[in-house]
Steps between C-alpha positions, in 0.01 A plus 500: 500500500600666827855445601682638859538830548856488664494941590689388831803356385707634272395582110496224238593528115405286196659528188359393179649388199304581165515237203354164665428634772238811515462406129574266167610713194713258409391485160506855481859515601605227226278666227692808573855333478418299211400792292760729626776256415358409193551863368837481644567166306567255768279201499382466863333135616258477744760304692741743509250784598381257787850423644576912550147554621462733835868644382610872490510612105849583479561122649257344212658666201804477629478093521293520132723785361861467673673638781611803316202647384484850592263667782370712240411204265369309793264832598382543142415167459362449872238829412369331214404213632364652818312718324340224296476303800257762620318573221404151520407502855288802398362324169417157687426589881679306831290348757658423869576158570312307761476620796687787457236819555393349813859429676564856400225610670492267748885610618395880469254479704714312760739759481793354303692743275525357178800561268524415102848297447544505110776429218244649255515930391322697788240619178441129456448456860269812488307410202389166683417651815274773318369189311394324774395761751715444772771761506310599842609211649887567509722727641765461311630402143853338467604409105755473275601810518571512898752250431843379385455122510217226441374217681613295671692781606307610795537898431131570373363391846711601716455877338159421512491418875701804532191746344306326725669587808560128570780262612546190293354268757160705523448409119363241283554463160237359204652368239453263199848433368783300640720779485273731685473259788824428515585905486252522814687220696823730424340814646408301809136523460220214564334372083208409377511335183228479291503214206405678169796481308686261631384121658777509788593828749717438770365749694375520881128492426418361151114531322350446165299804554462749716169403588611195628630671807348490839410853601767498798757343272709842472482525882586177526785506294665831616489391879650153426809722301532770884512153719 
């Protein structure tokens, strides 16, 4: 796939969201919780896990645990599961979701900078990258830790864009969840939802894979958000 070089005009980010989006551990994220929380004696449905999925960990046990569970708690009980959740990752492999390897290349090559724009740990973020082989492809890393507040807030990307140099307007965000989209409308920045985990996105370009796309669909989409 060969997509515009734009070197002219001024330079273009993309930033990527992780979980339904570069991948699907999912399951590896609700095996995790479930056995976490079943050593700490709380009986979590899938259900419940789906309805706080994509959320920062002190905003899911908070909603499972109560609103007055302590930062410490929530970090002792966030490291366990994180920990599992990698060991699982590690145990069980990840594989990129369609179409994914060659839009990353495909944008690189073009001369986008490309930004990860995460609610998961930066080790988690790190571990998936090494995983996959694609750590090359990004300039920088935005996670949890960056920030105060979770989607839909729009602070990950917009610290994101910031790494990258880039205005809000010279961005577009990849996301899976309706809160991510919705967090990249708030930051002022062009979406592209893709339809993994959810059947409806309202965002500005919507795909059931990335593969779908059209290989000027990014230029496309970008120029139709400066008009």
């Amino acid at each position: 796939m060969t997509i515009h070089n734009d070197s002219s005009s001024e330079p273009r980010g993309v930033l990527w969201d992780v979980d339904g989006t570069l991948i699907d551990s999912g399951d590896y994220h609700w095996l995790a919780w479930h056995e976490t929380m079943v050593a700490e004696g709380f009986d979590l449905s899938r259900d419940r896990f789906a309805a706080t999925f994509g959320w920062r960990n002190d905003s899911i046990l908070r909603d499972w645990l109560g609103a007055d569970l302590t930062e410490a708690e929530i970090a002792r009980i966030g490291d366990v599961k994180e920990a599992r959740y990698r060991e699982l990752m590690h145990e069980r492999g990840v594989q990129p979701l369609p179409g994914v390897r060659r839009w990353l290349e495909a944008l690189h090559a073009a001369g986008w900078r490309q930004a990860v724009a995460s609610s998961a740990p930066r080790l988690n973020v790190e571990a998936i990258l090494a995983a996959l082989e694609i750590a090359h492809f990004f300039e920088a890393i935005t996670s949890a830790e960056d920030v105060q507040r979770g989607k839909p807030d729009p602070q990950v990307f917009l610290v994101a864009a910031e790494k990258l140099g880039l205005p809000p307007e010279r961005c577009i965000v990849v996301e899976d969840a309706p809160a991510g989209v919705e967090g990249g409308r708030r930051a002022g920045m062009a979406t592209v939802g893709v339809l993994w985990s959810h059947p409806e996105l309202h965002a500005d370009l919507v795909t059931r894979t990335l593969d779908d796309l059209s290989p000027d669909a990014f230029d496309r989409l970008l120029e139709r958000g400066t008009r």
